[in-house]
N, C-alpha and C positions, 0 to 999 in steps of 0.2 A: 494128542490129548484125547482119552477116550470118552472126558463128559465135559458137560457146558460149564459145569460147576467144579474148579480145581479142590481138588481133597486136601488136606496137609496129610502129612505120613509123620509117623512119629518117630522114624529113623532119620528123619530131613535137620539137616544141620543148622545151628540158631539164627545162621545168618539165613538162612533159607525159609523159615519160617518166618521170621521177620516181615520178608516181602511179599512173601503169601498174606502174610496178615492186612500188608499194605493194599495188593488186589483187593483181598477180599471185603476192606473195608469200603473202599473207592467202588465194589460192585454192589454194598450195600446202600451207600450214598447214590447211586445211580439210578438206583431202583427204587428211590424212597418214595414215597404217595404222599409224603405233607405239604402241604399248603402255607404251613408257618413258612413265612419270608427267610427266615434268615436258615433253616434247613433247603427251603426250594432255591436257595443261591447256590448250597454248596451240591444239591443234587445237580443242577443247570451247568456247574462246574464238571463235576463227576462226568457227565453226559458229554460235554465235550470232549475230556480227554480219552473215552472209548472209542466216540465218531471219528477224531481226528485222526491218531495212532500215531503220536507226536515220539521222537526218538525216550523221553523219559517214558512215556506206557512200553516199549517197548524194551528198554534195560529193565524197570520193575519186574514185568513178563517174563525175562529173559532168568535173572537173579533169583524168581520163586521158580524156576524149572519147566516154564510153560510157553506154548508157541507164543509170539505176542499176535500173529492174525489170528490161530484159530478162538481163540477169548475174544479178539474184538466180535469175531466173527460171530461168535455164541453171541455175545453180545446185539449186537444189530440185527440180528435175525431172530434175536426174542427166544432163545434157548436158557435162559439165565431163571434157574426157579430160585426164586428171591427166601422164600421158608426153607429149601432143602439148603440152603447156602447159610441160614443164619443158623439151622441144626447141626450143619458143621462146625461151624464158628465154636457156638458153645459148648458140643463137646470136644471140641479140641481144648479150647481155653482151659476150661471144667477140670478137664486129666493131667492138667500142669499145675494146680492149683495145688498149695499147702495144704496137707491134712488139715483137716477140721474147722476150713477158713472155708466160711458159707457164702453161697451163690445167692449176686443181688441179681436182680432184671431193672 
């Protein structure tokens, strides 16, 4: 893997995207800064399943096309830029989007 932050590719197949979606959400929840209880639960969750590297992180990882240590790995050693990951996110989502069907935040 040549960044901390997996890219999706737009030739990646729907089942493949999928699970990238699934990473990248799980790395957005991991990284989240709220305080609200019931987000710092599922961050506290999040953060577990990177530190452990339980066989499910590792079929996800494996399903979106990515090593499962070097992620953890980006992960726990704090390679994870949490804004260049959710720049991805949106414009991926964004370029799958129906014409003329506007973008909320």
């Amino acid at each position: 893997m040549s960044s901390a932050a997996p890219s999706p590719c737009s030739s990646a197949s729907p089942e493949k995207l999928l699970f990238q979606s699934v990473l990248f959400q799980a790395l957005l929840d991991a990284t989240s800064p709220s305080t609200v209880a019931r987000y710092a639960e599922t961050r506290d969750r999040a953060k577990r399943w990177f530190q452990e590297g339980r066989k499910d992180f590792r079929w996800i990882c494996w399903l979106a096309g990515f090593d499962p240590e070097e992620v953890r790995s980006a992960y726990l050693d704090d390679r994870i830029n949490r804004e260049a990951l959710r720049g991805e996110l949106v414009g991926h989502h964004a370029s799958r989007r129906p014409e003329g069907q506007e973008v909320r935040a």
